[in-house]
N, CA, C and O atoms as a GROMACS GRO file, in nm:
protein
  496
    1UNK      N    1  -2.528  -0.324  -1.462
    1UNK     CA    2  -2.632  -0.347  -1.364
    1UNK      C    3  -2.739  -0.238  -1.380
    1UNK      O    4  -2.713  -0.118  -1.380
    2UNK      N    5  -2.860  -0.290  -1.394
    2UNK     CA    6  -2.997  -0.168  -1.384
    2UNK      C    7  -2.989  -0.110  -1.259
    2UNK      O    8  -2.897  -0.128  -1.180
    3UNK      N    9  -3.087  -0.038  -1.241
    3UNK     CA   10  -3.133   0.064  -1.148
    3UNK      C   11  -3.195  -0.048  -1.093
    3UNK      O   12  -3.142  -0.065  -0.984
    4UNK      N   13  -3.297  -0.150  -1.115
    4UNK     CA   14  -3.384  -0.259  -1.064
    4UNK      C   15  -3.302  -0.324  -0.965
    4UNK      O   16  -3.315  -0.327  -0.843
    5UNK      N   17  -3.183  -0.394  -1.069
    5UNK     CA   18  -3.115  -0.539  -0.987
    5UNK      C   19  -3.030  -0.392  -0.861
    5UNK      O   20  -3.052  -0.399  -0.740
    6UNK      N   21  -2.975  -0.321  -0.897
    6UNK     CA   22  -2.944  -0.235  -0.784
    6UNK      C   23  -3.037  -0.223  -0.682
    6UNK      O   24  -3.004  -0.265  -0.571
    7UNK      N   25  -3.142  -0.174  -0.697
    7UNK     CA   26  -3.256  -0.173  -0.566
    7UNK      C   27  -3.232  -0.307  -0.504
    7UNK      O   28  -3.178  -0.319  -0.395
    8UNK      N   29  -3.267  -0.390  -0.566
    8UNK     CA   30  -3.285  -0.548  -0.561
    8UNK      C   31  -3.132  -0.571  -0.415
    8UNK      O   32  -3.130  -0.581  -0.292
    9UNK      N   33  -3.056  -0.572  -0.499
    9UNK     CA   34  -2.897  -0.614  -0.417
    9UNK      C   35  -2.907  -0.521  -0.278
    9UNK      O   36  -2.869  -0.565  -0.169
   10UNK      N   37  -2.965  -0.376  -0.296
   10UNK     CA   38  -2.962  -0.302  -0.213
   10UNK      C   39  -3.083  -0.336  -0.062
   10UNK      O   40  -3.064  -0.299   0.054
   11UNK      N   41  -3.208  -0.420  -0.119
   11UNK     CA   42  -3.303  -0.436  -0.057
   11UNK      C   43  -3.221  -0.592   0.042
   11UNK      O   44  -3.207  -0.595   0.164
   12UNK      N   45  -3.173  -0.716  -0.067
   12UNK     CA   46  -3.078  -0.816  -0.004
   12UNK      C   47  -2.992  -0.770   0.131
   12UNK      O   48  -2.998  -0.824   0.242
   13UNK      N   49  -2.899  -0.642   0.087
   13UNK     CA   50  -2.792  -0.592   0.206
   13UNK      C   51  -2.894  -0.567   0.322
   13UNK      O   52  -2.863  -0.608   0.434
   14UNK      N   53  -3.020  -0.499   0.303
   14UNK     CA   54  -3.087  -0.440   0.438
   14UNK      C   55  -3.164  -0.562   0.501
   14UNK      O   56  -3.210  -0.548   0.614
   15UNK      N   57  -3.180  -0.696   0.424
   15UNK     CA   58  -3.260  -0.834   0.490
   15UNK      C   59  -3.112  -0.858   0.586
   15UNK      O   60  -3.119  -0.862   0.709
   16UNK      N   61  -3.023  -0.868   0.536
   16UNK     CA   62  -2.865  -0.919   0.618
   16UNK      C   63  -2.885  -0.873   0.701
   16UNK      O   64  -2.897  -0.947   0.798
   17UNK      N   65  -2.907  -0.701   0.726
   17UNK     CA   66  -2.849  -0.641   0.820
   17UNK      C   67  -2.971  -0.680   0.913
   17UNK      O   68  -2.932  -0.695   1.029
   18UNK      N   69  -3.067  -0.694   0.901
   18UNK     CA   70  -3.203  -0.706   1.001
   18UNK      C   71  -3.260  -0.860   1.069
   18UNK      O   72  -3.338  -0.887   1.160
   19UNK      N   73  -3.162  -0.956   0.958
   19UNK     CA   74  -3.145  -1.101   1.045
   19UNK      C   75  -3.052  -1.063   1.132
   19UNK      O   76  -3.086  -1.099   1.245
   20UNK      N   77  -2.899  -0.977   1.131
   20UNK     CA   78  -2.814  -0.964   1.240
   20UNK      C   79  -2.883  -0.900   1.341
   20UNK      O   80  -2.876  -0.965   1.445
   21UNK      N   81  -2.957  -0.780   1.353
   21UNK     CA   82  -2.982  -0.703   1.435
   21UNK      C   83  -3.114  -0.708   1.492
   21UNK      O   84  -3.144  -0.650   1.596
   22UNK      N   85  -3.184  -0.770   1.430
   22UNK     CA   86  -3.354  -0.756   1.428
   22UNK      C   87  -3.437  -0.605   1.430
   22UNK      O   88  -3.542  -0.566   1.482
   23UNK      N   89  -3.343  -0.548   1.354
   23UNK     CA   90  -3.412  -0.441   1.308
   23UNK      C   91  -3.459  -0.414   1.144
   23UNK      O   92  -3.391  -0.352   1.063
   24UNK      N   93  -3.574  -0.469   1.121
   24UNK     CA   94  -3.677  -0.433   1.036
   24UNK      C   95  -3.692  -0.317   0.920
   24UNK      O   96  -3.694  -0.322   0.797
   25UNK      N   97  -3.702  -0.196   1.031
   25UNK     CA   98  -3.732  -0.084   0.932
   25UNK      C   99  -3.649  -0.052   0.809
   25UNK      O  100  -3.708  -0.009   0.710
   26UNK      N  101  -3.490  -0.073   0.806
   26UNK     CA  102  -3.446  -0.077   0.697
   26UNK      C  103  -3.473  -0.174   0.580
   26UNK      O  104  -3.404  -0.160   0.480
   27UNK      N  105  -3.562  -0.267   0.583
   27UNK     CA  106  -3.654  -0.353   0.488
   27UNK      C  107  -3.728  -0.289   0.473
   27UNK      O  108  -3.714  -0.251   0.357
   28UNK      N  109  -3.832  -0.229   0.526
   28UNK     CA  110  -3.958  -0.206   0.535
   28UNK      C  111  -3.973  -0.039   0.445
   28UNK      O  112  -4.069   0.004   0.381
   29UNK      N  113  -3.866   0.011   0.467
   29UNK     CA  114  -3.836   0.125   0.367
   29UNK      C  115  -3.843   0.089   0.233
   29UNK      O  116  -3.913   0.161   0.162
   30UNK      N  117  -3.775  -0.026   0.172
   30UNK     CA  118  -3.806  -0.067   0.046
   30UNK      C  119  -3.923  -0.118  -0.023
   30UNK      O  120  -3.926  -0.148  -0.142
   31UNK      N  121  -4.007  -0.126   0.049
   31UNK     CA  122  -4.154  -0.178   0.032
   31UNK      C  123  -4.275  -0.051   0.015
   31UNK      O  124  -4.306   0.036   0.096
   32UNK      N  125  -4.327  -0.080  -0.124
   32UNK     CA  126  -4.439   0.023  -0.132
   32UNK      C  127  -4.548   0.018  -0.025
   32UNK      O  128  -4.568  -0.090   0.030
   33UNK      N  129  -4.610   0.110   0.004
   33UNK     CA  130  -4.736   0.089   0.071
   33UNK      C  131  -4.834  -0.042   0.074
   33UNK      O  132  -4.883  -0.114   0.161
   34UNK      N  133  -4.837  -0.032  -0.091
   34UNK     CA  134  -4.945  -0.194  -0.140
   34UNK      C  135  -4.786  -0.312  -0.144
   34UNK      O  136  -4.735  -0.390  -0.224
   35UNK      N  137  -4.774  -0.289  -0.080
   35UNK     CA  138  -4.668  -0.439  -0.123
   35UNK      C  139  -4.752  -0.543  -0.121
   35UNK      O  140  -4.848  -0.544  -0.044
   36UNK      N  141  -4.720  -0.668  -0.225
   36UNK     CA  142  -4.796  -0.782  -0.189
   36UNK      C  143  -4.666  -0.885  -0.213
   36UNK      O  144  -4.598  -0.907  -0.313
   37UNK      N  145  -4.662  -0.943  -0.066
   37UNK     CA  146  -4.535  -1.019   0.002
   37UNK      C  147  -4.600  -1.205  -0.004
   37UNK      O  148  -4.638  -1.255   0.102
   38UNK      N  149  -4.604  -1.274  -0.114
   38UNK     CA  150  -4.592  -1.372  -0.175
   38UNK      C  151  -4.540  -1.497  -0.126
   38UNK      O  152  -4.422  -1.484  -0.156
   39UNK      N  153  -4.552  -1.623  -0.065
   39UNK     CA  154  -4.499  -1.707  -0.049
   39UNK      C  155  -4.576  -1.824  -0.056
   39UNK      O  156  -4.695  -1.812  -0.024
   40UNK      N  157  -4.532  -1.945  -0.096
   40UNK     CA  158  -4.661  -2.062  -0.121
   40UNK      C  159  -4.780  -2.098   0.017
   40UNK      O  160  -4.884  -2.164   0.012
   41UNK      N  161  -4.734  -2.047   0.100
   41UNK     CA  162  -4.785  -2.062   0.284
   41UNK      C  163  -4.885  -1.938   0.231
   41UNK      O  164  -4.983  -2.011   0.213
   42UNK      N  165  -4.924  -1.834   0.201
   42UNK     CA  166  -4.932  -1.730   0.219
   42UNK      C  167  -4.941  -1.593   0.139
   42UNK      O  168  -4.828  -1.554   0.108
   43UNK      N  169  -5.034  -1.518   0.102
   43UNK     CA  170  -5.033  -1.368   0.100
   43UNK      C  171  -5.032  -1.258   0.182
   43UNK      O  172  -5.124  -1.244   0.263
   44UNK      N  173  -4.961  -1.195   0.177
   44UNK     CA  174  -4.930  -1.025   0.301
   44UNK      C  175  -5.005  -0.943   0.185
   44UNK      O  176  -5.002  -0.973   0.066
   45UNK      N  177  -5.072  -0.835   0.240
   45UNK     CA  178  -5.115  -0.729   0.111
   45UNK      C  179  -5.109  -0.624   0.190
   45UNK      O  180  -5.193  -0.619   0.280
   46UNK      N  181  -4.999  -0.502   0.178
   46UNK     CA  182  -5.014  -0.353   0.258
   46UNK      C  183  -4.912  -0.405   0.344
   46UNK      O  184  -4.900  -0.514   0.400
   47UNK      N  185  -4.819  -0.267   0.341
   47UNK     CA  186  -4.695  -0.291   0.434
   47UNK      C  187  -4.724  -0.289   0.581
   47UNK      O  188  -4.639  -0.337   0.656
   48UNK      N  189  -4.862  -0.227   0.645
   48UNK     CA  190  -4.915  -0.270   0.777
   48UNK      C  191  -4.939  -0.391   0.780
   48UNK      O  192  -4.904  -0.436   0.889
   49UNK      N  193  -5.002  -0.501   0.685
   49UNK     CA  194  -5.034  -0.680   0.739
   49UNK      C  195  -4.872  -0.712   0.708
   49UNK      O  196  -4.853  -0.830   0.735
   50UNK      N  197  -4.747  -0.648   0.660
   50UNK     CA  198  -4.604  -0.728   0.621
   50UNK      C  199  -4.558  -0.688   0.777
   50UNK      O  200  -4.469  -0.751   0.833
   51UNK      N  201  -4.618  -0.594   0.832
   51UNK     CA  202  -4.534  -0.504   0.949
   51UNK      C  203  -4.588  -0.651   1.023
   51UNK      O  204  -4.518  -0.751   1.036
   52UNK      N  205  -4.723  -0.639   1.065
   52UNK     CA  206  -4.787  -0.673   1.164
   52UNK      C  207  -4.770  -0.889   1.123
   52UNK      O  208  -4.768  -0.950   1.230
   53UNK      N  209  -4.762  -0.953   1.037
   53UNK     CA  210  -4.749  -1.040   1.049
   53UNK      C  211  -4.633  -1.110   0.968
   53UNK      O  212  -4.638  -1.234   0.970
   54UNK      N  213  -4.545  -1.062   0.908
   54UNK     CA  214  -4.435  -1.131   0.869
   54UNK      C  215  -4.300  -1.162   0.990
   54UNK      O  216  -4.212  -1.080   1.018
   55UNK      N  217  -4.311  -1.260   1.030
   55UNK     CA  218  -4.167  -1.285   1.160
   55UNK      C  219  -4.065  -1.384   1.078
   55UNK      O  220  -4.068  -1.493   1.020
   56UNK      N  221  -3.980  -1.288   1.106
   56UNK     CA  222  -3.833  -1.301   1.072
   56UNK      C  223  -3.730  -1.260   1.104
   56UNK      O  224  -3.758  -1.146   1.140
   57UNK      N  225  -3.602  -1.276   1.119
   57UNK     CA  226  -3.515  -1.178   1.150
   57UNK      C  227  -3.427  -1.252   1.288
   57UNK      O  228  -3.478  -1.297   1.390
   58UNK      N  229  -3.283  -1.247   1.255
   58UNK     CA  230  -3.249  -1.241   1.440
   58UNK      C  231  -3.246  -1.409   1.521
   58UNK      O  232  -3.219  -1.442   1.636
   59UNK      N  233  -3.294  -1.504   1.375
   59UNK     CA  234  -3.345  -1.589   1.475
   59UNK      C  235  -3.267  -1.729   1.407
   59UNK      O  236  -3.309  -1.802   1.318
   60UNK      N  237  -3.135  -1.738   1.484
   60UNK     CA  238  -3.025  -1.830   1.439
   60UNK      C  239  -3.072  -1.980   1.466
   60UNK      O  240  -3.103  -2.001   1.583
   61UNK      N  241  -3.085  -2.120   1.351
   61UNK     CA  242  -3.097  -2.212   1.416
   61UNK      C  243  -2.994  -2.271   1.507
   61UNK      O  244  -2.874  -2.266   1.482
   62UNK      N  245  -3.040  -2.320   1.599
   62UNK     CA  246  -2.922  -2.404   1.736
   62UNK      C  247  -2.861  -2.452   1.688
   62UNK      O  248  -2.740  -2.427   1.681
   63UNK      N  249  -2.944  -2.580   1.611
   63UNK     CA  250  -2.873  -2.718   1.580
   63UNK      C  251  -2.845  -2.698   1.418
   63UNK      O  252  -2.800  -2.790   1.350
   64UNK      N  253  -2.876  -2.571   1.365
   64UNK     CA  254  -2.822  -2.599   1.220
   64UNK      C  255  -2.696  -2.486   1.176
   64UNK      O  256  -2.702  -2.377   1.232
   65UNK      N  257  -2.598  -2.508   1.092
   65UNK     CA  258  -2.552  -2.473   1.003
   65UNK      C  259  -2.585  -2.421   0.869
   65UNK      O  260  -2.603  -2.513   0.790
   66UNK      N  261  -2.602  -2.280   0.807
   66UNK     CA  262  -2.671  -2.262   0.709
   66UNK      C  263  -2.591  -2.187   0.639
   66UNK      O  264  -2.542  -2.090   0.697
   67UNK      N  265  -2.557  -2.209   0.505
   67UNK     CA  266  -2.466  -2.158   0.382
   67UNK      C  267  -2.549  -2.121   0.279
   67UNK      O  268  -2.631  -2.198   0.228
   68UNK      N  269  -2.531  -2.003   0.244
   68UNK     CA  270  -2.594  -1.975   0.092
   68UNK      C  271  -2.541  -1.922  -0.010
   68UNK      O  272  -2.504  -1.805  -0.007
   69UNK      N  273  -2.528  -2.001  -0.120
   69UNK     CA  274  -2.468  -1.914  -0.249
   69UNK      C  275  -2.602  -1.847  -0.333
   69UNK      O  276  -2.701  -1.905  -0.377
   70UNK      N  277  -2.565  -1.712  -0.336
   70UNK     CA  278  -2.690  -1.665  -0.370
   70UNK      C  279  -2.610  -1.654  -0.600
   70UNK      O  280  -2.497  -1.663  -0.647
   71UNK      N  281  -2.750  -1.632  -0.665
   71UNK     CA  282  -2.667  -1.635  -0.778
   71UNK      C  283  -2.724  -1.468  -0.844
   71UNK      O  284  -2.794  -1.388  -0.782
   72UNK      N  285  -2.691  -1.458  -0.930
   72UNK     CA  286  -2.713  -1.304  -0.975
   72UNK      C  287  -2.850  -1.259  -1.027
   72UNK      O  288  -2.944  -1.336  -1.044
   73UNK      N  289  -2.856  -1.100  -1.055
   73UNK     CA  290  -2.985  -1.061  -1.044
   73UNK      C  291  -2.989  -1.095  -1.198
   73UNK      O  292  -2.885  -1.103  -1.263
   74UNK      N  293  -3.130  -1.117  -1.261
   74UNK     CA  294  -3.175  -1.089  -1.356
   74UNK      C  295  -3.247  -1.004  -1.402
   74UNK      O  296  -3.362  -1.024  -1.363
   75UNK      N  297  -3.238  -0.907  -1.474
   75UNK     CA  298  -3.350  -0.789  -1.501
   75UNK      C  299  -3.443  -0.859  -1.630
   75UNK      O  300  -3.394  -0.884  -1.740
   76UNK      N  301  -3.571  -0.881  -1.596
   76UNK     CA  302  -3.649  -0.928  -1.694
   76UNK      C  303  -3.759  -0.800  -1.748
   76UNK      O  304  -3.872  -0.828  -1.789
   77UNK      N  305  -3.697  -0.627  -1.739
   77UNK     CA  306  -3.769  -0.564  -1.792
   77UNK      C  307  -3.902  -0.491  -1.718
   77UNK      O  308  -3.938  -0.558  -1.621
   78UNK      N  309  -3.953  -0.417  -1.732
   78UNK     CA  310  -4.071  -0.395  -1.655
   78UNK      C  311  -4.019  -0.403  -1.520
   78UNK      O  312  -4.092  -0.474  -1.450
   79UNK      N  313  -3.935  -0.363  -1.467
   79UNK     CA  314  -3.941  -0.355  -1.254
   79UNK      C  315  -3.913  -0.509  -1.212
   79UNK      O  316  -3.882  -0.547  -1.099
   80UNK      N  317  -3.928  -0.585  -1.320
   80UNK     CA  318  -3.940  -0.705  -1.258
   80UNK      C  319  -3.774  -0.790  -1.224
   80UNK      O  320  -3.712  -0.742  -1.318
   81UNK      N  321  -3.722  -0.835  -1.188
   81UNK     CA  322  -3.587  -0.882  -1.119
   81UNK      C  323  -3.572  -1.023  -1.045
   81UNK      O  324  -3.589  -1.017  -0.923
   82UNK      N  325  -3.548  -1.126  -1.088
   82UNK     CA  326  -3.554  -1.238  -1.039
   82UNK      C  327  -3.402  -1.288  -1.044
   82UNK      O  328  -3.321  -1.260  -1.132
   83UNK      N  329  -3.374  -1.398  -0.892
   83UNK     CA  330  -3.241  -1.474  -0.847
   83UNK      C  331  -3.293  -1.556  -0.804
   83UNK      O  332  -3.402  -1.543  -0.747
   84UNK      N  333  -3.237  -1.661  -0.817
   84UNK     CA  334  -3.186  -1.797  -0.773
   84UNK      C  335  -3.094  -1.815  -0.667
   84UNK      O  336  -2.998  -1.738  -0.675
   85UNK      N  337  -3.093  -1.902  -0.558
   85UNK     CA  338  -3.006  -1.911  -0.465
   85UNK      C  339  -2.979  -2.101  -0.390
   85UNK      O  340  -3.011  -2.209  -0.439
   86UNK      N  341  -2.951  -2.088  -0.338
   86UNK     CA  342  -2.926  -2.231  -0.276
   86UNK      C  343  -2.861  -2.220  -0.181
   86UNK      O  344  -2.749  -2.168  -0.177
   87UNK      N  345  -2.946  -2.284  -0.056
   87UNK     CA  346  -2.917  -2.284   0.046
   87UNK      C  347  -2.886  -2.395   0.072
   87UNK      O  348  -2.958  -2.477   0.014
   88UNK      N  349  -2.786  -2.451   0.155
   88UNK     CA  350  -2.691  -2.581   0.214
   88UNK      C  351  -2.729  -2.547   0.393
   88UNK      O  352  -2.681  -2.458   0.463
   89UNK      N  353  -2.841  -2.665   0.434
   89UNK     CA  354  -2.837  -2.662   0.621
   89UNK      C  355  -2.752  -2.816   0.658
   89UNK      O  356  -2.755  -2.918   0.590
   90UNK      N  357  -2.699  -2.800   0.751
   90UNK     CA  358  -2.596  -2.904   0.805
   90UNK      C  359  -2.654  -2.925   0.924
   90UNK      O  360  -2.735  -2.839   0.957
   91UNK      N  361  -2.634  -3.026   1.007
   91UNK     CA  362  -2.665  -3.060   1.148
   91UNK      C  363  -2.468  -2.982   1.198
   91UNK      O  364  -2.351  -2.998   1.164
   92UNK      N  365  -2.532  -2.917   1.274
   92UNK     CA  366  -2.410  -2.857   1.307
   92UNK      C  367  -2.341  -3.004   1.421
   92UNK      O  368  -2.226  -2.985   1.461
   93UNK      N  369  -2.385  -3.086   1.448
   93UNK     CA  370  -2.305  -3.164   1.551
   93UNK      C  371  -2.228  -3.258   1.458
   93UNK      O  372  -2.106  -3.269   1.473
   94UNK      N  373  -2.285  -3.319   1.374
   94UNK     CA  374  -2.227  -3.419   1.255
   94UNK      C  375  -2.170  -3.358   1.154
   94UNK      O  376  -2.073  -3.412   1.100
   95UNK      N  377  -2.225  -3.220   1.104
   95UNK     CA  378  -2.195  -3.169   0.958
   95UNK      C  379  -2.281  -3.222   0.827
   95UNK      O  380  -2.286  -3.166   0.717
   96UNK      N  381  -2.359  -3.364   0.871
   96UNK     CA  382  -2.457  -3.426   0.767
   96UNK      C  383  -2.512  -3.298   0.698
   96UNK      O  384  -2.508  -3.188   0.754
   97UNK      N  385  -2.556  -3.315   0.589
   97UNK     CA  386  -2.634  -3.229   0.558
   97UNK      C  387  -2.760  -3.243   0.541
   97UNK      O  388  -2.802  -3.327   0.462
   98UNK      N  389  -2.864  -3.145   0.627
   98UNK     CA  390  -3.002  -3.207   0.726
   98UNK      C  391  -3.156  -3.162   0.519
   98UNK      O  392  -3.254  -3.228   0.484
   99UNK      N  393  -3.104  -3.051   0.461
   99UNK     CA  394  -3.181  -2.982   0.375
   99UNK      C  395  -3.071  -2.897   0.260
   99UNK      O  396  -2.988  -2.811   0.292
  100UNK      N  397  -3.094  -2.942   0.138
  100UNK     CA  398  -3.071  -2.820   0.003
  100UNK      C  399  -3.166  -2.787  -0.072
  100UNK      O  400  -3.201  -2.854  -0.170
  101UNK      N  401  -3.226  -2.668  -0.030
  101UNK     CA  402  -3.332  -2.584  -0.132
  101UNK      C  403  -3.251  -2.533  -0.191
  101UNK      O  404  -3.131  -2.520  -0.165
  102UNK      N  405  -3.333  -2.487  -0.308
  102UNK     CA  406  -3.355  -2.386  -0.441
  102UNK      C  407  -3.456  -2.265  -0.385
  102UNK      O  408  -3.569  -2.283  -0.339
  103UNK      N  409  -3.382  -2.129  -0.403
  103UNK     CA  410  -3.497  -2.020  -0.363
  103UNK      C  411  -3.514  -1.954  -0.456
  103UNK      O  412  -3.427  -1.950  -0.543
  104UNK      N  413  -3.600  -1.902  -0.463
  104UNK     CA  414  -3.616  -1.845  -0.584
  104UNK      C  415  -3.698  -1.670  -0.587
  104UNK      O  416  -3.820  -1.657  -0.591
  105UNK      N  417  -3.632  -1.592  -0.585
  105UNK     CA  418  -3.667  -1.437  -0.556
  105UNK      C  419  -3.700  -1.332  -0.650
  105UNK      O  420  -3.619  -1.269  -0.717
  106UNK      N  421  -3.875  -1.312  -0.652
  106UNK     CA  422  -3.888  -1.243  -0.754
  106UNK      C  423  -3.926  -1.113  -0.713
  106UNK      O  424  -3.986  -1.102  -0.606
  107UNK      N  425  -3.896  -1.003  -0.787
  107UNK     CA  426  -3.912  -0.853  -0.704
  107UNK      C  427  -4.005  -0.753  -0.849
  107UNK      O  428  -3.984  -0.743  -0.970
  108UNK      N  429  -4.095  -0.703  -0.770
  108UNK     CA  430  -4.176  -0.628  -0.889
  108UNK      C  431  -4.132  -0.483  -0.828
  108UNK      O  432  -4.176  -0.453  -0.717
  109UNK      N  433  -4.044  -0.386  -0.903
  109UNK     CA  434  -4.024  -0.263  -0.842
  109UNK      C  435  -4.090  -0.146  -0.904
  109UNK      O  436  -4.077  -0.144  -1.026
  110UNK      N  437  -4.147  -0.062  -0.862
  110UNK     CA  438  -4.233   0.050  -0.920
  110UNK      C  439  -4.205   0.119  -0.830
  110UNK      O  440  -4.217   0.100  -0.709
  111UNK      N  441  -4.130   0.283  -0.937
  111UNK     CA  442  -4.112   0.381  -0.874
  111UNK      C  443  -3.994   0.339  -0.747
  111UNK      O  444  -4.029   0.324  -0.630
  112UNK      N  445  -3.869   0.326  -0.787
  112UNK     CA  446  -3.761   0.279  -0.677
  112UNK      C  447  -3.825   0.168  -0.560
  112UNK      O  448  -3.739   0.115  -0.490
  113UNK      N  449  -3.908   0.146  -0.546
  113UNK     CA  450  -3.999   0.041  -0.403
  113UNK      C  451  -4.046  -0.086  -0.469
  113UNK      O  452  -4.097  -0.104  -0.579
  114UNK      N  453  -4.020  -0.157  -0.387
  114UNK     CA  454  -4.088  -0.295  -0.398
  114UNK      C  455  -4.214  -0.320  -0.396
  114UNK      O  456  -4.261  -0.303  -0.283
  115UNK      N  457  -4.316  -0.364  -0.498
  115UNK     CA  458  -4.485  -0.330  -0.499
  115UNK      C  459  -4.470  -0.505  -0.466
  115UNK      O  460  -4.533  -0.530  -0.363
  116UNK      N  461  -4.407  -0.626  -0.521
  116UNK     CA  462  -4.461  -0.730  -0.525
  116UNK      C  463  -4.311  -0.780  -0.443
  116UNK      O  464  -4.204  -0.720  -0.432
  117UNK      N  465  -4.340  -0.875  -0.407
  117UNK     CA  466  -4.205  -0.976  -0.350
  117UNK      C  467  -4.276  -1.154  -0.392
  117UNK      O  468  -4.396  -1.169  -0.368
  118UNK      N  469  -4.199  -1.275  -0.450
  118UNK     CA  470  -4.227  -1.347  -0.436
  118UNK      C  471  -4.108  -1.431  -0.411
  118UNK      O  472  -3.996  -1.426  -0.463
  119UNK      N  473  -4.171  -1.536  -0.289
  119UNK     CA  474  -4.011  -1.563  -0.247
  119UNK      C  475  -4.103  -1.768  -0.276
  119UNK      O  476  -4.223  -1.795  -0.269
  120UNK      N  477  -3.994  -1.856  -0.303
  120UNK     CA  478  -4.060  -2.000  -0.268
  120UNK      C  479  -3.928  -2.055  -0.284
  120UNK      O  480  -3.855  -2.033  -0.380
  121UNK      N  481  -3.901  -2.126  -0.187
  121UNK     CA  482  -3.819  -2.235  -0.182
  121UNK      C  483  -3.859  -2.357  -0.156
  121UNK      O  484  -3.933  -2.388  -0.062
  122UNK      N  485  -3.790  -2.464  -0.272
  122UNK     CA  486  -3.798  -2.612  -0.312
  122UNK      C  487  -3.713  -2.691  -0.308
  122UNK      O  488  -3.612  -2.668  -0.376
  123UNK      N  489  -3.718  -2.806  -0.233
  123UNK     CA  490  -3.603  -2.886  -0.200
  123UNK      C  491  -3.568  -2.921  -0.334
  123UNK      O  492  -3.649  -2.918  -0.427
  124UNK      N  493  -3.409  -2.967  -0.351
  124UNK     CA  494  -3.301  -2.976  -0.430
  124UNK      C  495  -3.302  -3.152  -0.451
  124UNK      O  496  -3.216  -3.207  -0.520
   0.00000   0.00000   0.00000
């Protein structure tokens, strides 16, 4: 394992811990100053617009069931670190299954911190 996919796995453990708790700052430590936080909805640029407008965290669906097999890091060299994952949502009353995306997580790291994040998930 690199030093990269390590940050990487290490940055994953502190998103866990901050959907359980809704505490943030242990994410927000891994993020350079210029982070630019990526998603097809959207650009964040500077860890003040990720502070001030990224919501997440803490916030369980009612009616869904959600499973994820996440798959391993890839080091593609240069800071850069990309995974694959798949998420399974269920109607928790039936068990149907309501959505299966593909996510897809790319991390640009410079200097131990996260400068880029690109996250997009696509239905399966």
């Amino acid at each position: 394992m690199s030093v990269d996919t390590e940050t990487a796995e290490q940055f994953v453990a502190a998103v866990e811990v901050a959907f359980k708790t809704g505490d943030r700052d242990g994410v927000y430590a891994f993020f350079a100053d210029d982070i630019e936080y990526t998603t097809p909805h959207r650009t964040l640029r500077g860890l003040s617009e990720v502070r001030e407008k990224l919501k997440w965290g803490s916030q369980e669906k009612e009616n869904l069931d959600v499973e994820v097999e996440d798959g391993e890091w890839h080091d593609l060299g240069s800071g850069h670190v990309v995974r694959e994952s798949r998420m399974v949502q269920r109607w928790k009353e039936t068990g149907e299954v309501a959505a299966i995306m593909r996510i897809s997580l790319e991390l640009w790291i410079r200097d131990g911190k996260i400068a880029r994040l690109e996250r997009v998930a696509k239905p399966e």
